[in-house]
Every structure is written in structure tokens, then in C-alpha cells.
The first five atom37 places (N, CA, C, CB, O) and aatype in JSON, in Angstrom:
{
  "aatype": [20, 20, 20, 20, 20, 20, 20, 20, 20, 20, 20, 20, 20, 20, 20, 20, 20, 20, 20, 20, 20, 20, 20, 20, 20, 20, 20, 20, 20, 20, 20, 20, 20, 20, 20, 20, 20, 20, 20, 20, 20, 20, 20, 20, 20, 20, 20, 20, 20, 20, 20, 20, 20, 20, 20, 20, 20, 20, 20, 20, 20, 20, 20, 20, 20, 20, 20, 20, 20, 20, 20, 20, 20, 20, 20, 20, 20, 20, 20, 20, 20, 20, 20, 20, 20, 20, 20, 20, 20, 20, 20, 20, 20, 20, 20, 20, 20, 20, 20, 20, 20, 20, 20, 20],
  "atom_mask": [
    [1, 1, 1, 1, 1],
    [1, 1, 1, 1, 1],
    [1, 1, 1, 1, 1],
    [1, 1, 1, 1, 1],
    [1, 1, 1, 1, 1],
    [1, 1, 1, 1, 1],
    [1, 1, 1, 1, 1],
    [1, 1, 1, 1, 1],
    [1, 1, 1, 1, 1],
    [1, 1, 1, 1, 1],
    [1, 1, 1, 1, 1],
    [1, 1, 1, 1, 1],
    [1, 1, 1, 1, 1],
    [1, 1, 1, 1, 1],
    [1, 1, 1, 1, 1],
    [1, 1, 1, 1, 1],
    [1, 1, 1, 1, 1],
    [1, 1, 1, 1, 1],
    [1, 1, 1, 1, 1],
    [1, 1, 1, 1, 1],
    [1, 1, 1, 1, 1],
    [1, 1, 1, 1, 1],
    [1, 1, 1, 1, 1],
    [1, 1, 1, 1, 1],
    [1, 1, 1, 1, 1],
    [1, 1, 1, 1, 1],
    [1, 1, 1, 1, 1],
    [1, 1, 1, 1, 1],
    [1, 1, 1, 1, 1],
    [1, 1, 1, 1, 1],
    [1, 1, 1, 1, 1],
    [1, 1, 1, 1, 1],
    [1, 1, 1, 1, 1],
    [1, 1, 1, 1, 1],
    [1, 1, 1, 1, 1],
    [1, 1, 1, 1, 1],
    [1, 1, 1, 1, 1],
    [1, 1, 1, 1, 1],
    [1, 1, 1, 1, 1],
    [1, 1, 1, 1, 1],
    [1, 1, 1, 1, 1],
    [1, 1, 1, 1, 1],
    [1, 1, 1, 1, 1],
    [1, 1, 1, 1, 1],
    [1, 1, 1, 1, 1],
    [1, 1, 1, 1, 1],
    [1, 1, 1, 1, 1],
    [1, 1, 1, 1, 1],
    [1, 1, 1, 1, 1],
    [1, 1, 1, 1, 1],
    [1, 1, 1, 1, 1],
    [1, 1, 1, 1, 1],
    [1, 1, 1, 1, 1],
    [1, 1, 1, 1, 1],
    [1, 1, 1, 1, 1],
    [1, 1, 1, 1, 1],
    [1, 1, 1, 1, 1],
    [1, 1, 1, 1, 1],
    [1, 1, 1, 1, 1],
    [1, 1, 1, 1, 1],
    [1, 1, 1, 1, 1],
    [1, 1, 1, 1, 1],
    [1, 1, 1, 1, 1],
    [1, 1, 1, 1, 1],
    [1, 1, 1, 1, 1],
    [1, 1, 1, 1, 1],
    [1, 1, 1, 1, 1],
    [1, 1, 1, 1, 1],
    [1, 1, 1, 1, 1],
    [1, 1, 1, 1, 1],
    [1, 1, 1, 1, 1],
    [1, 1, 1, 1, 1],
    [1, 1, 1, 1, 1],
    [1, 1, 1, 1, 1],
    [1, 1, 1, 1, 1],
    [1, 1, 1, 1, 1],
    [1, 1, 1, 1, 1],
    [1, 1, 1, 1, 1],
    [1, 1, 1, 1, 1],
    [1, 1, 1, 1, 1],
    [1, 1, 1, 1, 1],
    [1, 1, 1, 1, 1],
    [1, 1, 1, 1, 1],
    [1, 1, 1, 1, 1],
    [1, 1, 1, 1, 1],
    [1, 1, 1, 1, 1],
    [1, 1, 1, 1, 1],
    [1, 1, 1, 1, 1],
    [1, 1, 1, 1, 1],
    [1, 1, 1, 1, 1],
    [1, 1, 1, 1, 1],
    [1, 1, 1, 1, 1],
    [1, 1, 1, 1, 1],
    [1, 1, 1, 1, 1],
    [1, 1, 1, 1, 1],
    [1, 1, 1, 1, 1],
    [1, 1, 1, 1, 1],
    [1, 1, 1, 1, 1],
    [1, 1, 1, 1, 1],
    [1, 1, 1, 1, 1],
    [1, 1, 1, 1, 1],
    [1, 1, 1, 1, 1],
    [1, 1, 1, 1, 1],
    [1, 1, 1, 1, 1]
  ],
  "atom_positions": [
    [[-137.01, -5.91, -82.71], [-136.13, -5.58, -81.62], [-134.71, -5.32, -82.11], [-136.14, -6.69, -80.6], [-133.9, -4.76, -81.37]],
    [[-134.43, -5.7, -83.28], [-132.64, -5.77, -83.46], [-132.82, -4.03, -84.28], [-131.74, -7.65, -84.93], [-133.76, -3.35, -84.69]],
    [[-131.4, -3.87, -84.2], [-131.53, -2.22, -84.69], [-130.12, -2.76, -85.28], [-131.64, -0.55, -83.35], [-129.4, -3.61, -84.76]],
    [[-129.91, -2.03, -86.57], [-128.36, -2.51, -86.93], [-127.29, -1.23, -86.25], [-128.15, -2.62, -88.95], [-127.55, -0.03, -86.35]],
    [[-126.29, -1.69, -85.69], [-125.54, -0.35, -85.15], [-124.12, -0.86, -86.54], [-124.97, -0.36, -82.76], [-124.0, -1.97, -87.06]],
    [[-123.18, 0.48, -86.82], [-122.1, -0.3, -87.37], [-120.7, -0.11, -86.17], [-121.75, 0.38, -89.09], [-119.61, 0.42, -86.38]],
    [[-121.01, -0.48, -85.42], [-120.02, -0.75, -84.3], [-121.03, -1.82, -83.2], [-119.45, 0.98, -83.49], [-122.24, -1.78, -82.94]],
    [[-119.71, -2.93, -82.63], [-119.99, -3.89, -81.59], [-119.99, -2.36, -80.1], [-118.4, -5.5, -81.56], [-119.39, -1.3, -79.92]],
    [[-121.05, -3.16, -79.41], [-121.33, -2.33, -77.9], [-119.76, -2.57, -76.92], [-123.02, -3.27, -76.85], [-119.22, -3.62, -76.57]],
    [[-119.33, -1.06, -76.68], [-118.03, -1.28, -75.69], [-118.95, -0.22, -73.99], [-115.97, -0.18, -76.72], [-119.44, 0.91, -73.85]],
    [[-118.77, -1.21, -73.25], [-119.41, -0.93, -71.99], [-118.56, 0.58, -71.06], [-119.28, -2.55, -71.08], [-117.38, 0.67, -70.72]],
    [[-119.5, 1.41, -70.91], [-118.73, 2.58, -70.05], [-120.15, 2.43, -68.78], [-118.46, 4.6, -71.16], [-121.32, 2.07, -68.9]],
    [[-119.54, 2.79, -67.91], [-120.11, 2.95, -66.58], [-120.13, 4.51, -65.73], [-119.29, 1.94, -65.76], [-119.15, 4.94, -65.11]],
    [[-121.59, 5.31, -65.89], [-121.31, 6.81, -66.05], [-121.29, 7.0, -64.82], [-122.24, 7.75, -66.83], [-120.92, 6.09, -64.08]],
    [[-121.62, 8.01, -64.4], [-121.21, 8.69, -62.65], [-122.79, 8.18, -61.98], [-120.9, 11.13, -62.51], [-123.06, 8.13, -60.78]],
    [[-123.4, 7.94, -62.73], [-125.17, 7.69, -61.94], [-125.36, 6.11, -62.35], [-126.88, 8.92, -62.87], [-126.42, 5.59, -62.69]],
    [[-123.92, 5.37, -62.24], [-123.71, 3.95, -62.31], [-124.76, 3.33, -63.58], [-124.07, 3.27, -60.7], [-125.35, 2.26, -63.43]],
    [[-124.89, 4.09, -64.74], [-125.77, 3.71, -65.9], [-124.63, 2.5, -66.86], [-126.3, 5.41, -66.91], [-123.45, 2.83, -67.01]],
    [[-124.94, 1.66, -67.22], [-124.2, 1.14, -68.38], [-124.41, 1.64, -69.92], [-124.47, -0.24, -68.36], [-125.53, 1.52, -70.4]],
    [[-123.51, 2.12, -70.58], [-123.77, 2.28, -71.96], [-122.75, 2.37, -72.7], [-124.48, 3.24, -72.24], [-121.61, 2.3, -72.25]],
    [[-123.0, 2.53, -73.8], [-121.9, 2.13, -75.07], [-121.07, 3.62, -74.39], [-122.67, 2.15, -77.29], [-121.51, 4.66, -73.9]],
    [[-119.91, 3.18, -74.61], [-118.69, 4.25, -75.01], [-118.42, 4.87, -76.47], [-117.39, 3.56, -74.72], [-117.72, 5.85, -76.74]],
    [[-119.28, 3.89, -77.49], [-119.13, 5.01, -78.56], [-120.46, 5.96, -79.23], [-118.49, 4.23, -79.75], [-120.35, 6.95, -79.96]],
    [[-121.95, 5.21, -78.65], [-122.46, 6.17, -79.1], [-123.62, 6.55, -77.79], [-122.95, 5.82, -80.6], [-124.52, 7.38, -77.93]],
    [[-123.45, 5.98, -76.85], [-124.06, 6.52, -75.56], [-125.43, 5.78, -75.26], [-124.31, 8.17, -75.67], [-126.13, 6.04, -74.28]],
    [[-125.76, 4.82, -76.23], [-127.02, 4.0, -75.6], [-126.81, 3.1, -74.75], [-127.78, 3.33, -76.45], [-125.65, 2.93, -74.37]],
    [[-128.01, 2.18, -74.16], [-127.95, 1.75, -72.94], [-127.2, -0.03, -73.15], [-129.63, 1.94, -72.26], [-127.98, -0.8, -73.71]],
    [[-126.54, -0.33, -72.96], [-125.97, -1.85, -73.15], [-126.44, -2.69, -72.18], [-124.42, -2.0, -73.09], [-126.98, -2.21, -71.18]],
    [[-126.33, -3.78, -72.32], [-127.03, -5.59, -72.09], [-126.19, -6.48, -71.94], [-127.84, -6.32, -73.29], [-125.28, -6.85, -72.68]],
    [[-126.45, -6.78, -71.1], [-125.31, -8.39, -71.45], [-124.13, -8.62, -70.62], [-124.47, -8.39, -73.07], [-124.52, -8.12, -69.56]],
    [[-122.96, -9.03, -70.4], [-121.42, -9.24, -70.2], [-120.66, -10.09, -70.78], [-121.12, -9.52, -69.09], [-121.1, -11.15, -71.24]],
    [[-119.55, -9.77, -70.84], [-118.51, -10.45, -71.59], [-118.96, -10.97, -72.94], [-117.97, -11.57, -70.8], [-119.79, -10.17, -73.37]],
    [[-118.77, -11.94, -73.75], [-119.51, -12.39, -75.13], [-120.68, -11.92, -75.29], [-119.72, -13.77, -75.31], [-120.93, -11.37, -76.37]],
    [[-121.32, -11.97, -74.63], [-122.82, -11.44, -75.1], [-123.38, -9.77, -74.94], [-123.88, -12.34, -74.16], [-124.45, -9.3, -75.35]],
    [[-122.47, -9.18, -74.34], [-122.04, -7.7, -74.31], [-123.01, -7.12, -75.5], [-120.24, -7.45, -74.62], [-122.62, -7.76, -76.48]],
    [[-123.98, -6.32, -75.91], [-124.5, -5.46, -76.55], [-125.25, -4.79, -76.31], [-124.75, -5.68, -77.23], [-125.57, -4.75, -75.12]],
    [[-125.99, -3.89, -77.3], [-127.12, -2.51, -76.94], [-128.1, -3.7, -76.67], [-127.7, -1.05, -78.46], [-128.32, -4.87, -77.0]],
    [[-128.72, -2.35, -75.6], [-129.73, -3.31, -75.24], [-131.08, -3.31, -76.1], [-130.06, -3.08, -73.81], [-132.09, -3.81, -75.62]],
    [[-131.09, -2.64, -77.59], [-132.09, -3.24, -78.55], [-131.8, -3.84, -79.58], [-132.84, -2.51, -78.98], [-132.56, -3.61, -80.52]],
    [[-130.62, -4.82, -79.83], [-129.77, -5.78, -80.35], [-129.92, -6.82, -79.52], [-128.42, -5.39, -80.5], [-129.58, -7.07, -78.36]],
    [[-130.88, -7.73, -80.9], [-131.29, -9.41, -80.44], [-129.72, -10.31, -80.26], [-132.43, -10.35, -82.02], [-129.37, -11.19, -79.47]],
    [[-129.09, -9.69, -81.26], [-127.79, -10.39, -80.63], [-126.93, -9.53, -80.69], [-127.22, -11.6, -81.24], [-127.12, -8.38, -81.09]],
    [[-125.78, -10.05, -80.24], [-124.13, -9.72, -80.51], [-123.48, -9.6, -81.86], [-123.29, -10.81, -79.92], [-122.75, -10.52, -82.22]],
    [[-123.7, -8.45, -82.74], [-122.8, -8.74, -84.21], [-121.44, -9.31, -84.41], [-122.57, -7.53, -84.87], [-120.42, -8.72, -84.04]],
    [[-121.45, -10.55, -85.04], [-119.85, -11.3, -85.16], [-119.08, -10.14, -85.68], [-119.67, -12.79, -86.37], [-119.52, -9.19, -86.33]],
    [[-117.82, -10.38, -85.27], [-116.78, -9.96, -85.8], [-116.44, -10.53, -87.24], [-115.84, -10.18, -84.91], [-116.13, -11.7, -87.45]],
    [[-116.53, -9.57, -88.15], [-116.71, -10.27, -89.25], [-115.3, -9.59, -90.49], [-118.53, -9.99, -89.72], [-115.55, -8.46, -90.92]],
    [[-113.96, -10.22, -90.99], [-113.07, -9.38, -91.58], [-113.2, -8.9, -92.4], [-112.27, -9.64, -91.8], [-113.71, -9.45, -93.37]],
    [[-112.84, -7.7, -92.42], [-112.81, -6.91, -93.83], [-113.13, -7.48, -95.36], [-111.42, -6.44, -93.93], [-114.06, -7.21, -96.12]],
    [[-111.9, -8.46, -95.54], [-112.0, -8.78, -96.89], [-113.51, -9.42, -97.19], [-110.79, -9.79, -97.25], [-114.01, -9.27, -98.31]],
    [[-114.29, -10.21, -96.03], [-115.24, -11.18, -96.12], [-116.99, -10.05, -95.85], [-114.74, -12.58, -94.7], [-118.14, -10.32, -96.22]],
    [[-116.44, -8.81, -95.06], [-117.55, -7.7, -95.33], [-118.65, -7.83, -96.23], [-116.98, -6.59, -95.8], [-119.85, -8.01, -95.98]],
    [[-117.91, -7.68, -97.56], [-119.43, -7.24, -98.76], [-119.82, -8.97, -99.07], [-118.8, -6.06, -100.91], [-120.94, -9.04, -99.58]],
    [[-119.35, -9.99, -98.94], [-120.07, -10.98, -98.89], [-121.28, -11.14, -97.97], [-119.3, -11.82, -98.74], [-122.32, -11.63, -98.4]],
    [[-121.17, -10.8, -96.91], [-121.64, -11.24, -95.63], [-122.75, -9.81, -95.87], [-120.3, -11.37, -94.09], [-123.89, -9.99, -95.42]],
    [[-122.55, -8.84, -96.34], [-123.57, -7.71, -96.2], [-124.89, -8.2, -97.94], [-122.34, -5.66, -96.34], [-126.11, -8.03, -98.06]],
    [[-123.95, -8.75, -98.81], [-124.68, -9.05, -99.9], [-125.73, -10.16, -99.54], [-123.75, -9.43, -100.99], [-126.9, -10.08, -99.93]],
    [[-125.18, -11.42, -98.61], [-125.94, -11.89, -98.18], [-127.22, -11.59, -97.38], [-125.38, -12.36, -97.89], [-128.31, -12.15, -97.3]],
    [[-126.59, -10.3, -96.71], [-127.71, -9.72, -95.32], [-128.87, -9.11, -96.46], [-126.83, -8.04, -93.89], [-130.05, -8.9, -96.2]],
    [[-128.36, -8.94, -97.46], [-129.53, -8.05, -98.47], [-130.5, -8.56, -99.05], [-129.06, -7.44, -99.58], [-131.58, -8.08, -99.38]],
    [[-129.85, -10.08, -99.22], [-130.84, -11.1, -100.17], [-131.61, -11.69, -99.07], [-130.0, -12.41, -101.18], [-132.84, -11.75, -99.07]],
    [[-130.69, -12.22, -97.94], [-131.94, -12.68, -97.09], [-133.19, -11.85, -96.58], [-131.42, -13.15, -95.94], [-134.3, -12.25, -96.23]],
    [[-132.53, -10.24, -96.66], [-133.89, -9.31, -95.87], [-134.86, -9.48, -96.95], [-133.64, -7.38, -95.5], [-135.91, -10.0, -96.59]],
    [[-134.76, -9.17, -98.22], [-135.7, -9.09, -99.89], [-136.03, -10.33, -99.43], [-134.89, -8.96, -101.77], [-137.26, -10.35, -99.5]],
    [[-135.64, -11.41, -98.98], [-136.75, -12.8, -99.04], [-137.34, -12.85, -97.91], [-136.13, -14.33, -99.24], [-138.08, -13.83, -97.78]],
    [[-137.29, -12.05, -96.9], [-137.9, -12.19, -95.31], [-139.17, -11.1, -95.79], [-136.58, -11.5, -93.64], [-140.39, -11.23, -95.64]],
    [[-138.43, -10.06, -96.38], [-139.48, -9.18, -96.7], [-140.75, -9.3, -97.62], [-138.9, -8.29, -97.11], [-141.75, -8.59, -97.59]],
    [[-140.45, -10.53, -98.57], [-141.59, -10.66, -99.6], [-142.41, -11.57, -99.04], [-141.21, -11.1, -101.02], [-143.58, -11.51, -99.44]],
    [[-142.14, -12.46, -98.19], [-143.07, -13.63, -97.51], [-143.99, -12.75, -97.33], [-142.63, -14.51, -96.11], [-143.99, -11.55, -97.04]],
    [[-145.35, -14.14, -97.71], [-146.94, -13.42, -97.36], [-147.3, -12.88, -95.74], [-148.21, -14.71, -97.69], [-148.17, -12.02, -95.6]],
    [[-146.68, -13.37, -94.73], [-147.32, -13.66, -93.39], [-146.04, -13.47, -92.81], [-148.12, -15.13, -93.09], [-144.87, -13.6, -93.16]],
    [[-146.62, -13.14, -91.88], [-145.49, -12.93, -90.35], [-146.12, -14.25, -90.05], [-145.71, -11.33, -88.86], [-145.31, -15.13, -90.36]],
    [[-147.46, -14.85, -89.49], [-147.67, -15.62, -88.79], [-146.79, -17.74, -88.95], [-149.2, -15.26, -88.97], [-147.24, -18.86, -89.17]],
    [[-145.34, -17.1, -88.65], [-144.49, -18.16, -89.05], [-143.56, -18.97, -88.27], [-143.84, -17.72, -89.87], [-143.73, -18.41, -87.18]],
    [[-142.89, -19.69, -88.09], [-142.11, -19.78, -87.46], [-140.43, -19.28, -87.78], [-142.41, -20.86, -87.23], [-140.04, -18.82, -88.85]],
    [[-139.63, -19.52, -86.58], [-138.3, -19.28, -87.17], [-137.61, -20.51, -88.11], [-137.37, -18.97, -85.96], [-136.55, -20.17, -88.62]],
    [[-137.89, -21.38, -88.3], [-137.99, -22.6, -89.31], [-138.42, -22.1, -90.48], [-138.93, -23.75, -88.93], [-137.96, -22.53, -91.53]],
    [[-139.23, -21.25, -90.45], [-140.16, -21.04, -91.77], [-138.98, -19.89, -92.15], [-142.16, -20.42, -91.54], [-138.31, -19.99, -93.18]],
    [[-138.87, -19.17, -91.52], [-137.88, -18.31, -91.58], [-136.46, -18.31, -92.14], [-137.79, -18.1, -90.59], [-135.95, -17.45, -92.84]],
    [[-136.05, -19.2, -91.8], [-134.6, -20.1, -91.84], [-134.54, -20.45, -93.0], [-134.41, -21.41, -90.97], [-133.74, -19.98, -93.8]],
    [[-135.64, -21.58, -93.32], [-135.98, -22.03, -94.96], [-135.56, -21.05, -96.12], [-137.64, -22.17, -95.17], [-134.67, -21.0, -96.97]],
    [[-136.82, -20.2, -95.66], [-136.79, -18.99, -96.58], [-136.01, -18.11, -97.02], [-137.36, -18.38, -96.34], [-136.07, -17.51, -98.1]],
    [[-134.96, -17.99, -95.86], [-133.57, -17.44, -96.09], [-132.29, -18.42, -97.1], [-133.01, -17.25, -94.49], [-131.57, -18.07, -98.03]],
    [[-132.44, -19.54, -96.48], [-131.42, -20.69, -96.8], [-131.86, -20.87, -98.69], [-131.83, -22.45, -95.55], [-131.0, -21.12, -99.53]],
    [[-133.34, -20.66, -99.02], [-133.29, -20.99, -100.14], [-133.35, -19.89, -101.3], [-134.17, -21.85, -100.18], [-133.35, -20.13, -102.51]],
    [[-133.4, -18.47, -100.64], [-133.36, -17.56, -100.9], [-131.33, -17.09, -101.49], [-134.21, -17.0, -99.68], [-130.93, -16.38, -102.41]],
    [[-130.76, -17.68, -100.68], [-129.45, -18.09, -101.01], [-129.05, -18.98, -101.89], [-128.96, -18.43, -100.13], [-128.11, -18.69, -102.63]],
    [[-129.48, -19.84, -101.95], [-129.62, -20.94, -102.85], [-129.99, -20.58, -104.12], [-130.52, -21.85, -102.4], [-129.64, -21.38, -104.99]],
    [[-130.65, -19.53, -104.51], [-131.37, -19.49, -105.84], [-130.58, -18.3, -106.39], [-133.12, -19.27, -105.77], [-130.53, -18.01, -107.58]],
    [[-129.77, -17.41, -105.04], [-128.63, -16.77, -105.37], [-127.25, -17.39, -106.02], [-128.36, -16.23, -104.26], [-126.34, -16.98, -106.75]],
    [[-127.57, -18.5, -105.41], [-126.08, -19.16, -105.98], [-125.18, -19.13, -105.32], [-125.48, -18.69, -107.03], [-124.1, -19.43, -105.83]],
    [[-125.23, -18.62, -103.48], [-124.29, -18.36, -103.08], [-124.28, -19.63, -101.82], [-124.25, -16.84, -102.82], [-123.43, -19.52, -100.93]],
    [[-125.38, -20.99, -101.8], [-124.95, -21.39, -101.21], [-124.8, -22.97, -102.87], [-125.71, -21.22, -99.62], [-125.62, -22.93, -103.79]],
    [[-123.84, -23.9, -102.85], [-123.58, -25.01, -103.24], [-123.77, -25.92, -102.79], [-122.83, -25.11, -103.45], [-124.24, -25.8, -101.67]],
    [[-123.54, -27.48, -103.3], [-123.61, -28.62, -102.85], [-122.2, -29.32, -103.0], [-124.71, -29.25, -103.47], [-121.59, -29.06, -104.03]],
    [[-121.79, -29.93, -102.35], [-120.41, -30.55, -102.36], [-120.0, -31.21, -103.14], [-120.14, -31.18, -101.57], [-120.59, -32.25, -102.88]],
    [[-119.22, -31.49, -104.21], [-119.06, -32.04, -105.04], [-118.15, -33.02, -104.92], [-118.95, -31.36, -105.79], [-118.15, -33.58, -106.01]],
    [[-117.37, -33.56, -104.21], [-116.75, -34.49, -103.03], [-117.46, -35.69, -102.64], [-116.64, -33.74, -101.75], [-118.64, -35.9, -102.91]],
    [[-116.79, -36.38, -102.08], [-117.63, -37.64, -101.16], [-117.59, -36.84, -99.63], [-116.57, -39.57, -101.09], [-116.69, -36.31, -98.98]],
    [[-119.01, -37.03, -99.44], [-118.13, -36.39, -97.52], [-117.6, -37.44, -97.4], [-119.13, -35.98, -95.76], [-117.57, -38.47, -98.07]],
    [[-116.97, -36.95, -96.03], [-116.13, -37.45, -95.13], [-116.25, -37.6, -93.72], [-115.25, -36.91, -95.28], [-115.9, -36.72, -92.93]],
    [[-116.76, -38.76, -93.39], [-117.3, -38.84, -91.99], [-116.24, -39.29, -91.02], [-118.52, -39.81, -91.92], [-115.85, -40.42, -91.32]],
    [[-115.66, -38.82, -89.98], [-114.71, -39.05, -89.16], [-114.71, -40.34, -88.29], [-114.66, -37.99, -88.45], [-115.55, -40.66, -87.44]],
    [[-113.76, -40.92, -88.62], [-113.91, -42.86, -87.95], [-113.93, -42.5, -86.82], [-112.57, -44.25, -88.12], [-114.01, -43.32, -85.91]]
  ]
}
């Protein structure tokens, strides 16, 4: 269901009262925060510039590990895992090297 667009959905309202994007004319979902096309599982964060090719390098490694799993027949847990350690073996997630810090 998710389609990647590279623009967030901005709502126009046409003369035959249709909702759809103002920038590329498909049909939009949602209001206010949750505002998007309506074949976008979610809302794409606003995500800054400088932090872009992190966040897209990530989107690359997690798809290559969603994509090599044997089975669809999974859960989103199974899913999650597979991503989280798929990062992990990237190196891009760490362990804290600190004491946490639990708030009194």
C-alpha cells in the first residue's frame, strides 16, 4: 500500500469538491497531521536536510533486509527485528557506553 512520493500531501479541493494533492494531483486522506495520499500507509516525517542521506541510507539497508527474508508469512515484530538488526550489523545502531540514567 505505501508508494514513496518525494513531497508530503498539500490538500486542494477541486470544483467537483474532490480532495487531492496540490502538487501532483492524486487523491489525499486524512486531516491535519495525518494529511496524506491516499496510497501512503503513513505520513512521511519531516526529515532535515543535513540528516537526509542518513535516514535514506538507512531506508536502503532496512528494504535489502525486508527484502531477503524467506517468508512474508510474519509478523510486524518479525519485521521490526529484522530491520533493527539489520542496522545493527550496519553499525549504525550502538550500545551506550554510559551508565543510563533513570529519572528520580
Amino acid at each position: 500500500m505505501y508508494r514513496p512520493y518525494d513531497h508530503r500531501a498539500k490538500e486542494f479541493i477541486t470544483e467537483n469538491y474532490r480532495r487531492e494533492c496540490l502538487i501532483c494531483g492524486r487523491p489525499v486522506t486524512g486531516a491535519g497531521p495525518t494529511l496524506r495520499h491516499a496510497d501512503e500507509a503513513v505520513r512521511p516525517a519531516v526529515i532535515p536536510a543535513k540528516d537526509a542521506a542518513v535516514v535514506a541510507a538507512a531506508a536502503e539497508i532496512i528494504e535489502q533486509a525486508l527484502a531477503a527474508m524467506v517468508t512474508d508469512r510474519c509478523t510486524d515484530t518479525d519485521r521490526g527485528r529484522v530491520a533493527a538488526e539489520a542496522l545493527y550489523y550496519a553499525g549504525a545502531l550502538t550500545g551506550g557506553r554510559g551508565r543510563r540514567r533513570v529519572p528520580a
